[in-house]
C-alpha positions as CSV (number, residue, x, y, z in Angstrom):
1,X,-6.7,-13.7,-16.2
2,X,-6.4,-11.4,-19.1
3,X,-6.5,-7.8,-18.7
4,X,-10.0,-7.0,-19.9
5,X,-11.4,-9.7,-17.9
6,X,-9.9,-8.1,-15.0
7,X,-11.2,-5.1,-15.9
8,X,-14.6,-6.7,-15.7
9,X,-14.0,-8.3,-12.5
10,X,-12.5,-5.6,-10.3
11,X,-15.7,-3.2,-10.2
12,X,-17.6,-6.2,-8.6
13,X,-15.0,-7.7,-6.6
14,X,-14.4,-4.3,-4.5
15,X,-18.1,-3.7,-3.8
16,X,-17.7,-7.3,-1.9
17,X,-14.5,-6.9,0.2
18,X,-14.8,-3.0,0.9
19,X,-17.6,-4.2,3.5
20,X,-15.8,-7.3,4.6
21,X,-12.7,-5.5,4.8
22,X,-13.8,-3.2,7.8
23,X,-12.6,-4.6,11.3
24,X,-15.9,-5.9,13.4
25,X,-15.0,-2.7,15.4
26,X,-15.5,-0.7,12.3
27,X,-18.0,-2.1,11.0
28,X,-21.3,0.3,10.8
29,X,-19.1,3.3,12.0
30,X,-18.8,5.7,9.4
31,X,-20.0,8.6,11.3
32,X,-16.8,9.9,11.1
33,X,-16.6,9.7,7.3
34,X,-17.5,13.0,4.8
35,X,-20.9,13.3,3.3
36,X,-20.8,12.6,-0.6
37,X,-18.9,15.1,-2.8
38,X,-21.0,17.6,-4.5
39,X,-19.8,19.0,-8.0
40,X,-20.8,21.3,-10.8
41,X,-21.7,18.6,-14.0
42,X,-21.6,21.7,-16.3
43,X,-17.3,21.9,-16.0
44,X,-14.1,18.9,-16.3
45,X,-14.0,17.5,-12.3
46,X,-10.3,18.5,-12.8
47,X,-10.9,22.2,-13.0
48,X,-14.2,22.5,-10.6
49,X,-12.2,24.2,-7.9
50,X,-15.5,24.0,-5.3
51,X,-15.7,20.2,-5.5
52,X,-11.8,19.9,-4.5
53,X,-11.9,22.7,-1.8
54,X,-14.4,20.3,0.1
55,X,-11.6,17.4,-0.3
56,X,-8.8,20.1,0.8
57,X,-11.4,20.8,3.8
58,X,-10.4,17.2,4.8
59,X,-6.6,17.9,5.1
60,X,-4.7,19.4,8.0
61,X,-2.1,21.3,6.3
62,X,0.8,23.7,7.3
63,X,-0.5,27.1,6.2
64,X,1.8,29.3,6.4
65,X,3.6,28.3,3.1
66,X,2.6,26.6,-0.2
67,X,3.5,22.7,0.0
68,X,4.2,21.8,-3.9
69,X,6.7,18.9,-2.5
70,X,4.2,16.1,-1.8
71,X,6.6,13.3,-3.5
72,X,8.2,12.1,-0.1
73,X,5.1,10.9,1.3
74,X,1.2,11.7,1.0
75,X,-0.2,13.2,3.9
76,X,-3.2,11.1,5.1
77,X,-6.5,13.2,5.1
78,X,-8.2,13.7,8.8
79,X,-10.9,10.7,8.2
80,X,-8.0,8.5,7.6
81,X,-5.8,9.7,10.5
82,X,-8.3,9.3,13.2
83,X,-9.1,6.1,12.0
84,X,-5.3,5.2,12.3
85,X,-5.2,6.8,15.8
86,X,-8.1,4.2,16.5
87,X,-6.3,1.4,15.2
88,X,-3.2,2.2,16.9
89,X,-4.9,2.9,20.4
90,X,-6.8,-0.9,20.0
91,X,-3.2,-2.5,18.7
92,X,-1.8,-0.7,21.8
93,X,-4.4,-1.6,24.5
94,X,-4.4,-5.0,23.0
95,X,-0.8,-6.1,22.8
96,X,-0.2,-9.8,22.2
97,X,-3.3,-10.5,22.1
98,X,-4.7,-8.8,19.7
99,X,-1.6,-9.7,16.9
100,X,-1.6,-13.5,18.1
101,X,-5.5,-14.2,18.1
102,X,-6.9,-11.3,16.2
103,X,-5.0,-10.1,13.5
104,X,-4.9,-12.3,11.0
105,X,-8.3,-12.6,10.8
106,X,-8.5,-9.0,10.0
107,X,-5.4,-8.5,7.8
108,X,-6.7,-10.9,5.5
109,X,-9.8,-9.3,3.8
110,X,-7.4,-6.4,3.4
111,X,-4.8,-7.7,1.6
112,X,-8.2,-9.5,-0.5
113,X,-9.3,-6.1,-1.0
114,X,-5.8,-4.7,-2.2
115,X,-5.6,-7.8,-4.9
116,X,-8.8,-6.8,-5.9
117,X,-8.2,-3.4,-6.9
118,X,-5.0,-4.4,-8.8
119,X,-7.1,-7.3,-10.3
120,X,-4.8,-9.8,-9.2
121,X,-4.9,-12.7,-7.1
122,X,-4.1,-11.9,-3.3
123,X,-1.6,-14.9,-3.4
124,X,-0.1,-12.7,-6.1
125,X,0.8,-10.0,-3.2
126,X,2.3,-9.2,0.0
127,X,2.4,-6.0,2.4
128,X,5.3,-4.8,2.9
129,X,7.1,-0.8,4.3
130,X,7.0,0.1,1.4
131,X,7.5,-0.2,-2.4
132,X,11.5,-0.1,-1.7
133,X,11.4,-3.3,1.1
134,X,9.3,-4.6,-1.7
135,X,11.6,-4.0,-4.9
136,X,15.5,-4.2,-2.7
137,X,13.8,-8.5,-2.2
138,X,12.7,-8.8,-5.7
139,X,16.5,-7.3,-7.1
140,X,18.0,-9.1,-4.5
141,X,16.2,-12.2,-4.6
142,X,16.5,-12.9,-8.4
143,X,17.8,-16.1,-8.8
144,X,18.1,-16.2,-12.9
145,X,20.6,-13.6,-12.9
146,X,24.3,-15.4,-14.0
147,X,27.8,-14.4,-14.3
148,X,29.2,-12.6,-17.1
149,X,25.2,-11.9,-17.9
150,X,23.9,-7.9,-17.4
151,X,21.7,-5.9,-15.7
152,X,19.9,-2.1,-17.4
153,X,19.0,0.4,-15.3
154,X,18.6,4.5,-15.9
155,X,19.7,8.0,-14.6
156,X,15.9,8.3,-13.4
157,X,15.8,5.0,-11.3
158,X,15.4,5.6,-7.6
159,X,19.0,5.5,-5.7
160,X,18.3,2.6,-3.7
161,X,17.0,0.4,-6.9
162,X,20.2,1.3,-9.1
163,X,22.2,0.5,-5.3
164,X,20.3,-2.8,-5.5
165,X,20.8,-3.4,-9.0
166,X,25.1,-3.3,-8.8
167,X,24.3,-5.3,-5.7
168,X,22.5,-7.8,-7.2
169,X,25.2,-7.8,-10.4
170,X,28.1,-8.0,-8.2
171,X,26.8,-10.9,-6.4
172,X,26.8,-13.1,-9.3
173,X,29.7,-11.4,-11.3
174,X,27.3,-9.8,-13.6
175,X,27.4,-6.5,-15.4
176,X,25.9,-3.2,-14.9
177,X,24.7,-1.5,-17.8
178,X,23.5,2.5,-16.9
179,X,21.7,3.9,-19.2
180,X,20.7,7.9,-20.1
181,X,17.2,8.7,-20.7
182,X,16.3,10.9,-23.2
183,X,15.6,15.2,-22.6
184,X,13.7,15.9,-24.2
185,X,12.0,12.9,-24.0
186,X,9.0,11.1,-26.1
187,X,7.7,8.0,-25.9
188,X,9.2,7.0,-29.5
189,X,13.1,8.5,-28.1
190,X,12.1,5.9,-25.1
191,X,11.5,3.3,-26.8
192,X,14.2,3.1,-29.0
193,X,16.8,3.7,-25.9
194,X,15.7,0.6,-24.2
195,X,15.5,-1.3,-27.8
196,X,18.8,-0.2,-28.5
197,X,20.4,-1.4,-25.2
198,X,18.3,-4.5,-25.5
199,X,19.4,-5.0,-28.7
200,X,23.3,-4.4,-28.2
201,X,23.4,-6.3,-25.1
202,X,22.7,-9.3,-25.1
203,X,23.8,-10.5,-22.3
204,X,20.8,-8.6,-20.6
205,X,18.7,-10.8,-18.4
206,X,17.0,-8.0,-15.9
207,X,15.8,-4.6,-16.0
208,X,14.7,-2.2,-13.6
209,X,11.9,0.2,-15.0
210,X,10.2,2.7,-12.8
211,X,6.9,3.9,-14.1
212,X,6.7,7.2,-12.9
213,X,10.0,8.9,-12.0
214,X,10.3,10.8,-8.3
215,X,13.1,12.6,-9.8
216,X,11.6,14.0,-13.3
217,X,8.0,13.1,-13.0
218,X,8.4,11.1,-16.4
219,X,5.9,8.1,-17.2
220,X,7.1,5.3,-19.1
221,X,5.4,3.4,-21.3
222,X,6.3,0.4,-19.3
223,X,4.3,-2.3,-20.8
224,X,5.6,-1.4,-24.3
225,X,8.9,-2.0,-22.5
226,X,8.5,-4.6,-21.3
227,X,6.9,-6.4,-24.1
228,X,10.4,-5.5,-25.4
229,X,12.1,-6.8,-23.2
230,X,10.6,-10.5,-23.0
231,X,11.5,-10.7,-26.6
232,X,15.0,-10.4,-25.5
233,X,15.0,-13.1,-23.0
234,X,14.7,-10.2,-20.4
235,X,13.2,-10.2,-17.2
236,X,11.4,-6.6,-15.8
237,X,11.1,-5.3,-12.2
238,X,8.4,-2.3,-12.0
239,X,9.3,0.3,-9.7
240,X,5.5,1.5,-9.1
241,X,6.6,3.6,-5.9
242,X,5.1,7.0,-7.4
243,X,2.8,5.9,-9.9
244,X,-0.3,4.0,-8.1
245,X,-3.0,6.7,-6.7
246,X,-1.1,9.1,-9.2
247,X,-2.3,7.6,-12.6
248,X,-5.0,5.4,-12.5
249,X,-4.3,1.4,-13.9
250,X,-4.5,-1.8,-12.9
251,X,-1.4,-4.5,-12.3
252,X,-2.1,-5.9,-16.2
253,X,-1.5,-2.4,-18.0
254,X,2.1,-2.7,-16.7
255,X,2.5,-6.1,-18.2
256,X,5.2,-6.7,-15.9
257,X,6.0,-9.8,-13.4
258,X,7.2,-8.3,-10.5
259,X,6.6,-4.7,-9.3
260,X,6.8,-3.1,-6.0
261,X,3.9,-0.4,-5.2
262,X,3.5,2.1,-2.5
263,X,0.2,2.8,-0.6
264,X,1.9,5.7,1.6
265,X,2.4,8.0,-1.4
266,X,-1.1,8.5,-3.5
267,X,-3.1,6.1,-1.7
268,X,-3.4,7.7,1.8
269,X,-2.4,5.3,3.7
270,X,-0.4,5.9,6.8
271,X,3.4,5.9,5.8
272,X,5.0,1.9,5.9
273,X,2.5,0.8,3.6
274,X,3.6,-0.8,0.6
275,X,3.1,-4.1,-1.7
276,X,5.1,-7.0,-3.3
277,X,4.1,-8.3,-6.5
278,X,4.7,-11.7,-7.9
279,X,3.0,-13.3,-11.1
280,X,1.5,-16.7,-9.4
281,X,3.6,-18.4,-12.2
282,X,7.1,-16.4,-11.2
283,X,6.9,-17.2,-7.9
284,X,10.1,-19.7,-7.8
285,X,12.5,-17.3,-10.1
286,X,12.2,-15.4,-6.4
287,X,14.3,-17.4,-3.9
288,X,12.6,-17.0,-0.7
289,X,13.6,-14.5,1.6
290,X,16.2,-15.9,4.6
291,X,14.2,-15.7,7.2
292,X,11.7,-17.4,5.9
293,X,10.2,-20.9,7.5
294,X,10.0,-23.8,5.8
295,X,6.0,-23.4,5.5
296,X,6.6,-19.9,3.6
297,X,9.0,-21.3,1.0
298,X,5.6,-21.7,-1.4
299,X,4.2,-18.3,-0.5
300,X,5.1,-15.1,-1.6
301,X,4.9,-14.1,1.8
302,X,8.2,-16.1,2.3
303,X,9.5,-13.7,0.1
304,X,9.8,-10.7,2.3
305,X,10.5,-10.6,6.0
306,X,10.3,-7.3,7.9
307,X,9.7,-8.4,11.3
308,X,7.5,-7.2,13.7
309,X,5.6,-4.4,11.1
310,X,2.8,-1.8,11.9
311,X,-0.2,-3.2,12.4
312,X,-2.4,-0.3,13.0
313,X,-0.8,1.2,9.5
314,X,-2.3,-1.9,7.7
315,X,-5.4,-2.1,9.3
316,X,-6.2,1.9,8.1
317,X,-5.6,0.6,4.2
318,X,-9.2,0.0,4.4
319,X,-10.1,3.9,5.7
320,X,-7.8,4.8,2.8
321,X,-9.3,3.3,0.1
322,X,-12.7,4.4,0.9
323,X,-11.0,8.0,1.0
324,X,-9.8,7.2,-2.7
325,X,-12.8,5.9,-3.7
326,X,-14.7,9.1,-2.3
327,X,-12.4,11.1,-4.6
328,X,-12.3,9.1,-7.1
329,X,-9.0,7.4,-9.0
330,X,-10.2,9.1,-12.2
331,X,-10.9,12.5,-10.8
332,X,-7.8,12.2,-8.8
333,X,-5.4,11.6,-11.6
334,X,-7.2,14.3,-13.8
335,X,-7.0,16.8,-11.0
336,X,-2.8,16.3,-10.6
337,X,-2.4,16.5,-14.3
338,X,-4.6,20.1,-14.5
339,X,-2.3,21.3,-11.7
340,X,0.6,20.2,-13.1
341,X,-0.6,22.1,-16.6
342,X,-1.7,24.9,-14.5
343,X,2.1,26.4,-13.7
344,X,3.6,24.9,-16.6
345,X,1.6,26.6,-18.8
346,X,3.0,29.8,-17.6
347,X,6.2,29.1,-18.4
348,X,6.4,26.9,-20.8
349,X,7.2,29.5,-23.5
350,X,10.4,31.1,-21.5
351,X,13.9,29.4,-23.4
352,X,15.5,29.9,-20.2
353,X,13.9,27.0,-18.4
354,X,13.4,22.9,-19.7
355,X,10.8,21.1,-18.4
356,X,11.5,17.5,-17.8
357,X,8.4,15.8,-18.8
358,X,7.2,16.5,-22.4
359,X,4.0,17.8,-23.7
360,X,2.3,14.4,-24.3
361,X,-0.1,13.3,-21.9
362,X,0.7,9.8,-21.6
363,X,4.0,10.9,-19.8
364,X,3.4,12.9,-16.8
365,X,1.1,13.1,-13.8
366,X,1.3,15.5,-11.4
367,X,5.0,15.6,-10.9
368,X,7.2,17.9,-13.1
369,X,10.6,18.8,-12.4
370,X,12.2,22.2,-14.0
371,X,15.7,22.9,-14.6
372,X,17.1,26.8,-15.5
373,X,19.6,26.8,-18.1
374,X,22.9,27.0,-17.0
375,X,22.1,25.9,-13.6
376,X,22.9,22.0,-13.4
377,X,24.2,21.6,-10.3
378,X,22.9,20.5,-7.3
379,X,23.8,23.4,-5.3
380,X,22.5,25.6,-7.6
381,X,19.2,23.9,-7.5
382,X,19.5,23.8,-3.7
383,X,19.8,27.8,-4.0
384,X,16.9,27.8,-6.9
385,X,14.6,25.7,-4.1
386,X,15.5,27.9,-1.0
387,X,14.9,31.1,-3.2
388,X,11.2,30.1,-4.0
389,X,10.8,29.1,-0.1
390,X,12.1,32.0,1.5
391,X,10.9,35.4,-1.5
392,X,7.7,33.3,-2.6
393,X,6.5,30.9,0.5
394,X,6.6,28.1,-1.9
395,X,8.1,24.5,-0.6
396,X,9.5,22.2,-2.7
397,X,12.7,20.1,-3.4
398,X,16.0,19.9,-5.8
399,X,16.8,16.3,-7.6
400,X,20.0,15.0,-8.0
401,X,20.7,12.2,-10.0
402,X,19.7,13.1,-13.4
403,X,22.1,13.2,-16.2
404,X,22.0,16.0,-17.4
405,X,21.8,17.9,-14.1
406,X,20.5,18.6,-11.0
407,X,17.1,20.1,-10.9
408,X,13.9,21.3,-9.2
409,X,10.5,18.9,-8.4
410,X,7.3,20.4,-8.1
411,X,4.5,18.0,-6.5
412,X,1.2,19.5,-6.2
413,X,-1.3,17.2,-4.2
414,X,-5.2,16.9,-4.0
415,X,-5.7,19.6,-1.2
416,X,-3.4,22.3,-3.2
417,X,-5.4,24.6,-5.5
418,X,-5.3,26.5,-8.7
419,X,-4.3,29.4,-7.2
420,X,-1.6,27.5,-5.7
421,X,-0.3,26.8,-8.7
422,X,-0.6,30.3,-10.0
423,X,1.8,31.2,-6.8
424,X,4.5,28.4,-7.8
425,X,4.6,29.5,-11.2
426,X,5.0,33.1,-9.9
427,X,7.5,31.6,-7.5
428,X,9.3,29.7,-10.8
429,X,9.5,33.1,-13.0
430,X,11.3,34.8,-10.1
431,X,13.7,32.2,-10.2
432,X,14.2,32.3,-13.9
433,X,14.8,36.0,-13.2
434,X,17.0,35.7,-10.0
435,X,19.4,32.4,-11.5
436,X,19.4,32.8,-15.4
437,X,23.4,32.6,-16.6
């Protein structure tokens, strides 16, 4: 289905299942649920602080500092938990019963549900723990990768991908190729890395791309990439652990054929919630997993294994979609960007401090990460991190890993405010003051 079409076809697709999807004990109960969102027309959603102090409203938060490190996992909002607390007491009550007679009759609308809102088809996708169970069986799994061919990867990849990658290589006697990412970055300086490691290796058959970076915050423009990258004879895995609930697309706009996603992170689902992705057409360049039975060797479900999983986990991805669609994707994506621009903007102009996403839109969400000059290591950012938690009541984390150094992640969420902001980017001058060489 081409992209546009699926563009058409999602909007009525998910006013079918998000009905069908709710469990027949659900079904009618939305009592617990909050009333519609009320917001002033007149101003951006983004910066109409009253319509997103009745979303914090539906947060239980720890108040007695200001969480800007929302990257390891998002919180699920109260509507959300208690239906996950319902789901857990049934699975619980239930037992054997209720997985062996009941479950997959109720998992299956779900995972319709999930397809629908990446416009795919559901035998395109499979629940997994998460986007890294997801991406280590599509790495590991490849079975077009050769000897003496290469694998690309970058400094911003998550550690466990670029693990998997010299896993993968080493398998087959393959090569790893590591590359730098450009700082500062731009979507031209991108391109032409991966171009120019495309073009000088060719020996390349896969590359790991990961659309939003947890260590930087920087979006690639992965389908340009990856448009690339077929011309090469080079096959793309989409690490999509950060990105969806964070920006707002659909499985086409990455153009790529196999990606892992998270619904833990931005989605608001309870945490072990993730997806596998598969182009119905790729399926067989994915050896099954090996545990898989003989009836799953057709299936993408064959291509992951994980056991005995949560069931009351993937029965709330229901709850949490509604919560997103309460929000909003648009107004969620818009609101992370304006508090993202809301601390950067106050120090944007200092010389003593890089930011590690640039100024263009199309490459950043919410996440930023900051690095003072002169301070690139990761004990020094450890220091930098502790100093805004314990003079300005301000949480967040340092990130290793980089290239050019160490450096701190700042990861506002929906129930954080403006003035929030304001107090990390107080929190980020004193530590320009406090660490500058």
């Amino acid at each position: 289905m081409h992209s546009v079409s699926r563009r058409q076809f999602i909007a009525g697709s998910l006013a079918a299942t998000s009905v069908a999807a709710i469990p027949p004990s659900r079904a009618g109960d939305v009592s617990d649920f909050p009333a519609p969102l009320k917001r002033n027309e007149n101003i951006p959603v983004a910066e109409d602080e009253h319509y997103w102090q009745q979303i914090a409203a539906q947060f239980d938060v720890k108040t007695d500092i200001i969480n800007v490190e929302n990257g390891n996992w998002g919180i699920m909002s109260r509507p959300v938990m208690q239906a996950y607390f319902q789901h857990t007491r049934r699975v619980n009550r239930d037992n054997s019963y209720f997985s062996r007679r009941e479950y997959g009759a109720q998992i299956r609308p779900l995972v319709q549900q999930v397809a629908n809102r990446l416009a795919v088809d559901s035998q395109e996708i499979a629940l997994t723990r998460g986007a890294t169970e997801a991406l280590q069986n599509l790495i590991a799994n490849y079975r077009l990768l050769k000897a003496n061919e290469a694998v690309i990867y970058s400094d911003l990849d998550y550690d466990a991908m670029q693990a998997a990658m010299d896993a993968k290589a080493v398998s087959v006697g393959a090569n790893v190729i590591k590359l730098k990412l450009p700082e500062p970055a731009s979507k031209a300086a991108i391109i032409n890395t991966y171009e120019a490691a495309l073009r000088n290796n060719s020996n390349a058959r896969l590359l790991l791309l990961t659309h939003l970076s947890h260590r930087t915050g920087l979006v690639l423009p992965v389908a340009d990439i990856t448009r690339l990258a077929r011309q090469y004879g080079v096959d793309v895995i989409v690490d999509a652990a950060h990105s969806w609930g964070q920006l707002d697309f659909i499985a086409d706009d990455l153009g790529a054929d196999f990606v892992g996603y998270n619904l833990h992170k931005w989605m608001g689902a309870p945490i072990g919630v993730g997806i596998m992705y598969i182009r119905e057409n790729r399926l067989q360049d994915i050896a099954p997993n090996m545990s898989a039975s003989p009836a799953q060797q057709d299936s993408i479900w064959g291509r992951v294994h994980s056991g005995t999983s949560n069931f009351a986990a993937f029965l709330t991805i229901d709850e949490a979609f509604r919560f997103h669609d309460w929000i909003g994707a648009s107004a969620k994506a818009q609101r992370l960007t304006y508090l993202r621009q809301c601390w950067v903007n106050e120090v944007i102009e200092d010389n003593r401090i890089t930011l590690l996403t640039p100024e263009d839109s199309a490459l950043y969400g919410g996440i930023t990460s900051f690095r003072i000059k002169g301070q690139h290591t990761s004990q020094a950012n450890q220091a930098i991190a502790a100093y805004m938690l314990d003079r300005h009541k301000v949480f967040t984390v340092h990130r290793n890993g980089v290239a050019n150094g160490s450096c701190v992640r700042i990861t506002p969420s929906y129930y954080n405010s403006a003035e929030d902001m304001r107090l990390a980017a107080r929190a980020v001058k004193g530590a320009i003051r406090e660490f500058s060489a």
